[in-house]
C-alpha positions as CSV (number, residue, x, y, z in Angstrom):
1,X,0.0,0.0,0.0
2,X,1.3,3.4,-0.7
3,X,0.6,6.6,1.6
4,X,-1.9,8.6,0.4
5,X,-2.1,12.4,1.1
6,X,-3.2,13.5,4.4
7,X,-7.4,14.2,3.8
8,X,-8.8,17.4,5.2
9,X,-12.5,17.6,5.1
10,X,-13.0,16.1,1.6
11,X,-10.9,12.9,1.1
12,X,-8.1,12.4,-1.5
13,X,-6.5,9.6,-2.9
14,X,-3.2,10.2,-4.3
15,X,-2.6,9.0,-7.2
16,X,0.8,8.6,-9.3
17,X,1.3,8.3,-13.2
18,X,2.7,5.9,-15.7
19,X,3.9,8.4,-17.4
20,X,7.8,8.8,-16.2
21,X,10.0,11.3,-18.5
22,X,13.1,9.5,-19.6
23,X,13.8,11.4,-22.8
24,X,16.6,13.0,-20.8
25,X,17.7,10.0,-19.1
26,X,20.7,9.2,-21.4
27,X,22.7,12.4,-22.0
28,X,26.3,13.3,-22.9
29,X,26.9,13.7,-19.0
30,X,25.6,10.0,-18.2
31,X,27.7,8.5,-20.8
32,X,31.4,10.2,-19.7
33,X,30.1,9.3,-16.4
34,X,29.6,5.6,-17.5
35,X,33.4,6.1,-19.1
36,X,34.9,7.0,-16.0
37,X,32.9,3.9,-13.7
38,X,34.0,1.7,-16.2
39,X,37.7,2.5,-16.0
40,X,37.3,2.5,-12.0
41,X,35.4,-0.8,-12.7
42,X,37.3,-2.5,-14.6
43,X,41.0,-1.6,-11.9
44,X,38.4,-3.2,-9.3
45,X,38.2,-6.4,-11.3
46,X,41.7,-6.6,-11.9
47,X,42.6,-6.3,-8.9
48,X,40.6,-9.7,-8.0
49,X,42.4,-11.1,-10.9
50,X,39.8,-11.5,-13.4
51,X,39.5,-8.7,-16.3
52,X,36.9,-10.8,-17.6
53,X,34.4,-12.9,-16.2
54,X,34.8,-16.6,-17.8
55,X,34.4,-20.6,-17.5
56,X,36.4,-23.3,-18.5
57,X,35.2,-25.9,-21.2
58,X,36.9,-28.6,-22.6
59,X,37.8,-27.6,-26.5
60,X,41.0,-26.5,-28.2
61,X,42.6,-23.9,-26.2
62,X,46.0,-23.8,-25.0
63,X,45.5,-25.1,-21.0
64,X,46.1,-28.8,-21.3
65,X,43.4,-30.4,-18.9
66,X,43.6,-34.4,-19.8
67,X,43.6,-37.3,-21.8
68,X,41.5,-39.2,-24.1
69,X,41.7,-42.5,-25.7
70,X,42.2,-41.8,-29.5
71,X,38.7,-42.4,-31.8
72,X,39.1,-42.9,-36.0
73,X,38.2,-39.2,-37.2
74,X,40.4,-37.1,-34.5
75,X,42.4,-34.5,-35.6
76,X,45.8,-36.8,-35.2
77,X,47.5,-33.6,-34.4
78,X,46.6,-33.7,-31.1
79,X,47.5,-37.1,-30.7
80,X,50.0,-37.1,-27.3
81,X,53.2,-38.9,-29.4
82,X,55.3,-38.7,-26.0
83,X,52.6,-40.8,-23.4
84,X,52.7,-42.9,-26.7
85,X,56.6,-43.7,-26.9
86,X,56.5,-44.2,-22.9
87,X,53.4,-46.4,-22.7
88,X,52.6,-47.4,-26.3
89,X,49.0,-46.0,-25.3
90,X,47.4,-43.9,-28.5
91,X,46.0,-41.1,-26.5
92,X,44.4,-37.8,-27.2
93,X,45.3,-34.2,-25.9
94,X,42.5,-32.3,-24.5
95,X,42.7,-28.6,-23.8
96,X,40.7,-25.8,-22.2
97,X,39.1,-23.2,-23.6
98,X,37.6,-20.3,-22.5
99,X,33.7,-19.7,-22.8
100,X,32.7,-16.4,-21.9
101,X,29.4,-16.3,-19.5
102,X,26.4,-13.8,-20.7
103,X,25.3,-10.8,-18.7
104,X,21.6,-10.6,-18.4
105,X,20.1,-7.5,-16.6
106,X,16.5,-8.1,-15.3
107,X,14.3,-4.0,-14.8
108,X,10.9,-4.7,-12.7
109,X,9.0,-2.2,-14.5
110,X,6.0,-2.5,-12.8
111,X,3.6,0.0,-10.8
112,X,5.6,-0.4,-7.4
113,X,8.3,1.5,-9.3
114,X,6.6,3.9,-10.8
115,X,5.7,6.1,-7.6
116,X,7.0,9.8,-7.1
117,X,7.4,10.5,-10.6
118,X,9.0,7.3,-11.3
119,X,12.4,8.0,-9.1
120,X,12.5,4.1,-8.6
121,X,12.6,2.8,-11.9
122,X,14.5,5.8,-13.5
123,X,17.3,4.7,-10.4
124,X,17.5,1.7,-11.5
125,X,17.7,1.7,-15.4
126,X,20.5,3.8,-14.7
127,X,22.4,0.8,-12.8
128,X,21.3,-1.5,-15.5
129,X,23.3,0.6,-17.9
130,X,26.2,1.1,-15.8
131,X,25.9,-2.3,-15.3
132,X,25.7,-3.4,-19.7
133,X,28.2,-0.3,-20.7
134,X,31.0,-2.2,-18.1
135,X,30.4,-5.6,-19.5
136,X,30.2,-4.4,-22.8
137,X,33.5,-2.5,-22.4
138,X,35.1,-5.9,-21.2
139,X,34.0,-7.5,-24.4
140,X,31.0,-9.7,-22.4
141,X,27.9,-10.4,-24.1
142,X,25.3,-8.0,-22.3
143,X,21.0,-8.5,-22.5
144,X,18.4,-6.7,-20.6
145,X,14.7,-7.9,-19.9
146,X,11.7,-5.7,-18.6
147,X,9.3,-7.0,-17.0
148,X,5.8,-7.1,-14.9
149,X,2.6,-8.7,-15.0
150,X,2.1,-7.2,-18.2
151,X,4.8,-6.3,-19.9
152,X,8.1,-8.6,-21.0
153,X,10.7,-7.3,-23.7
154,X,13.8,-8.4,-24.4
155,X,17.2,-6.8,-25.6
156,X,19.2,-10.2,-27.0
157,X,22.3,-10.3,-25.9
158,X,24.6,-7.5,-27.5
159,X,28.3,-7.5,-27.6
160,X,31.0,-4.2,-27.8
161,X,31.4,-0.9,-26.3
162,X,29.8,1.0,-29.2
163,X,26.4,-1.3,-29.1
164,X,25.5,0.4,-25.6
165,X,23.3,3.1,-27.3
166,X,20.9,-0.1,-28.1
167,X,20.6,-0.1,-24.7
168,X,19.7,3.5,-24.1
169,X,16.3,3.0,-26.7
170,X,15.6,-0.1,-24.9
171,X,15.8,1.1,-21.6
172,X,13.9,4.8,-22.9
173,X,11.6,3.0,-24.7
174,X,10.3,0.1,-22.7
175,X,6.6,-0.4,-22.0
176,X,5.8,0.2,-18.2
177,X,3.6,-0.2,-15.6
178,X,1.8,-3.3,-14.6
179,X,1.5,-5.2,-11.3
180,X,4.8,-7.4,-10.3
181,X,5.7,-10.6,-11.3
182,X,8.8,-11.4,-10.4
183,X,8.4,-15.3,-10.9
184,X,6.8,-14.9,-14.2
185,X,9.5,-12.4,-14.9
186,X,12.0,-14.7,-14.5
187,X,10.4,-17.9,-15.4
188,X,10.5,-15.9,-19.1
189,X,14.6,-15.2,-18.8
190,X,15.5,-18.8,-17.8
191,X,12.9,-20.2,-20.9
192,X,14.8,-17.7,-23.2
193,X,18.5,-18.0,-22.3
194,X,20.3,-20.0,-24.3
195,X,22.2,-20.3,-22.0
196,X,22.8,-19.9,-18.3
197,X,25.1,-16.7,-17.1
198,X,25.1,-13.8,-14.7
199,X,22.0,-12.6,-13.8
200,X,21.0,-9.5,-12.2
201,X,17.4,-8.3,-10.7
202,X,16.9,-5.0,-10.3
203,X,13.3,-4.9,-8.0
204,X,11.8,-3.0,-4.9
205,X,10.7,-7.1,-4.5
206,X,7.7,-6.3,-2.8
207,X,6.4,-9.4,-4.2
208,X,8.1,-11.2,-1.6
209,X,6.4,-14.7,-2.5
210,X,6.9,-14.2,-6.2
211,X,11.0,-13.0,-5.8
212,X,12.0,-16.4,-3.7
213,X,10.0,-18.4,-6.7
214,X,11.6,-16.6,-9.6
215,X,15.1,-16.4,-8.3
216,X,15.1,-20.1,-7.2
217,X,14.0,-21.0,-10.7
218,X,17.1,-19.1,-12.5
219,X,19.4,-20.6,-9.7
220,X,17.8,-24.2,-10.6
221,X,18.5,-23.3,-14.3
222,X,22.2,-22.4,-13.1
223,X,22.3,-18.8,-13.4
224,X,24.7,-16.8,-11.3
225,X,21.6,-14.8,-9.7
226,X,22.7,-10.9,-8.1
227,X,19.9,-9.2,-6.6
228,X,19.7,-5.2,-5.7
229,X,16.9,-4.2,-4.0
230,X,15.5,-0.8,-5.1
231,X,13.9,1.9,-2.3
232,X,13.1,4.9,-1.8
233,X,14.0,6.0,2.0
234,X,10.5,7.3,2.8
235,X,9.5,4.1,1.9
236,X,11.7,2.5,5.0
237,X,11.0,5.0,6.9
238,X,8.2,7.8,6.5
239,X,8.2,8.9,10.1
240,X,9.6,12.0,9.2
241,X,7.4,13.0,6.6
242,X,5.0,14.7,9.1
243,X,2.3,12.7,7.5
244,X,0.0,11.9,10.4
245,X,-3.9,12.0,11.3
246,X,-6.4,10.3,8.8
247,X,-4.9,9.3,5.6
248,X,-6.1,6.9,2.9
249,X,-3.6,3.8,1.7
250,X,-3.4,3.5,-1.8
251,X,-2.2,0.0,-3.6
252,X,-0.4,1.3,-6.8
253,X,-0.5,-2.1,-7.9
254,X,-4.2,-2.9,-7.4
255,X,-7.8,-1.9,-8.5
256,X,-9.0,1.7,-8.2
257,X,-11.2,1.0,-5.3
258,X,-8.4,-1.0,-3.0
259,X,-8.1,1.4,-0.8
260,X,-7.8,1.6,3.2
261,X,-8.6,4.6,5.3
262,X,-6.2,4.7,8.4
263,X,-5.3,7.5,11.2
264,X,-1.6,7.4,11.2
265,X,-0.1,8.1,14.6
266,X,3.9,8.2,15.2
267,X,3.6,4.8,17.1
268,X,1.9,3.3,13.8
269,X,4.5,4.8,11.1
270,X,7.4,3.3,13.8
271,X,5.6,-0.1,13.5
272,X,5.5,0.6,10.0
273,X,8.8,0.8,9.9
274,X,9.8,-1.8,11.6
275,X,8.0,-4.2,9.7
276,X,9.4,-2.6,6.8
277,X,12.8,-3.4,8.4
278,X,11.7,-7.0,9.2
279,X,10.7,-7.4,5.3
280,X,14.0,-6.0,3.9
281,X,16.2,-8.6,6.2
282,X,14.1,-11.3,5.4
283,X,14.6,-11.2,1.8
284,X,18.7,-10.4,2.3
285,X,19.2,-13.1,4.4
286,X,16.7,-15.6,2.0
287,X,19.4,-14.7,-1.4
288,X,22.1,-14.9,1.0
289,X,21.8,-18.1,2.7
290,X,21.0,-19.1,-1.3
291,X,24.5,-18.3,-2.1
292,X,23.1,-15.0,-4.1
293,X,24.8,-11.8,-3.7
294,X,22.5,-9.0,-2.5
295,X,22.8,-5.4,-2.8
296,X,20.5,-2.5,-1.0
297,X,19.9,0.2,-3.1
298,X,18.7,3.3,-1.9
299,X,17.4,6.4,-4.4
300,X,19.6,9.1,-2.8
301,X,22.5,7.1,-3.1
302,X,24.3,8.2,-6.7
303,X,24.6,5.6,-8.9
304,X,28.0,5.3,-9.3
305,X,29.0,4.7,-5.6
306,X,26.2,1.9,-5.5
307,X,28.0,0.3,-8.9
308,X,31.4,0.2,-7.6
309,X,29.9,-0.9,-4.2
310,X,28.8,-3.7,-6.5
311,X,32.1,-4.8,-8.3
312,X,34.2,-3.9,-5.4
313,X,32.7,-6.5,-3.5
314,X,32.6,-9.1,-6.4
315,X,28.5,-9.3,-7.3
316,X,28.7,-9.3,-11.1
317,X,31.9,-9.5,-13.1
318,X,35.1,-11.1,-12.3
């Protein structure tokens, strides 16, 4: 439920719009910005000793990982001609190779985000292209997916530096709105990955029983699953907002007429919060004990020092 304005005499709902200006979003200032994070970024990874986030296959690179016994049709250059002299043994050389993992960043896109002129979801979209213009700077294949109830679309996976203005028009010109679905959000990704990689959720996850299913089921598929949780801080905590006496609770997510009229004391808005609190800890310590990395996300916090809180700490790329 979302507060609604404080009601005098005749009552007011208030009501927030679908309509969230991102036409300015994605300007000359963002993208030397995203220049700078990535070079920042990209010393962070280093310095855990990955430039590049891989996994090792079995192919023809230049790692030697075993042997095989020899079968008509090999390539008889990679016959091993010493274990052969030693052992008279006709045996194979097999090698590593590296197979780079995919990037997929998941925007909720749904009502919850939408409130206040859209702060959340504009917040976020700007991590998910910090997020895409790193790995695409590292040469990773990059895709993004938005999603709610009602909407789903899809950027395929992308690869180099210069592709990260197709993810500007996707993230500007994404449908919005909708309630959540966070399972049936990412029931879509793991269907339409090829195959499994990184993968990042970018959600207030106030469907709490929808976020466990979803990202189980891309952990099940064997995704690498990274969750940041997206707030606004009156949302933790709207004690100080001086909003008290009778008020009306809107769901932003729900029909017109779900509604609740309530008389907000400070005693209420502290159990408020404190439930709030109870929430947030619940779902950290669920993707936690899951193995998932989790990252708290607050609107006031700039971008950039939540993204490097990211790599520094080893959630995405390594």
């Amino acid at each position: 439920m979302a507060l609604g304005e404080r009601i005098g005499r005749g009552r007011r709902q208030q009501k927030h719009t679908k309509q969230v200006d991102r036409s300015n979003l994605f300007d000359e200032e963002f993208l030397r910005q995203l220049e700078l994070l990535q070079v920042v970024a990209r010393r962070l990874i280093r310095g855990r000793q990955r430039a590049e986030r891989k996994t090792k296959k079995v192919g023809s690179g230049l790692e030697f990982a075993d042997h095989r016994e020899y079968s008509p049709g090999d390539d008889i250059r990679a016959v091993d001609w010493g274990v052969y002299a030693r052992l008279g043994q006709t045996l194979v050389r097999l090698f590593e190779e590296d197979e780079d993992l995919p990037l997929r960043v998941v925007v909720d896109v749904s009502d919850s985000m939408l409130t206040k002129d859209g702060q959340k979801l504009i917040y976020a979209q700007k991590i998910a292209a910090a997020l895409a213009y790193v790995g695409l700077a590292g040469l990773d294949r990059v895709g993004l997916t938005a999603f709610s109830s009602t909407v789903h679309e899809t950027l395929p996976a992308i690869r180099g530096k210069g592709r990260i203005f197709r993810v500007f028009e996707f993230l500007k010109n994404t449908k919005i709105g909708g309630p959540t679905s966070i399972a049936a959000g990412c029931k879509r990704v793991a269907a339409q990955a090829s195959q499994p990689g990184v993968t990042v959720v970018l959600s207030d996850f106030y469907d709490l029983e929808g976020a466990f299913e979803g990202l189980n089921m891309l952990r099940f598929r064997k995704h690498e699953v990274v969750a940041i949780q997206v707030l606004d801080p009156i949302e933790a905590n709207p004690i100080d907002t001086g909003l008290r006496g009778d008020v009306t609770l809107v769901d932003v997510e729900g029909d017109a007429g779900n509604s609740r009229d309530v008389t907000l004391s400070a005693a209420l808005l502290e159990a408020y919060a404190q439930a709030h609190e109870r929430f947030c800890a619940q779902l950290e310590n669920s993707c936690r004990s899951r193995g998932m990395p989790f990252f708290r996300a607050s609107i006031d916090e700039p971008f950039e020092d939540l993204v490097l809180r990211i790599f520094r700490l080893g959630g995405v790329l390594r």
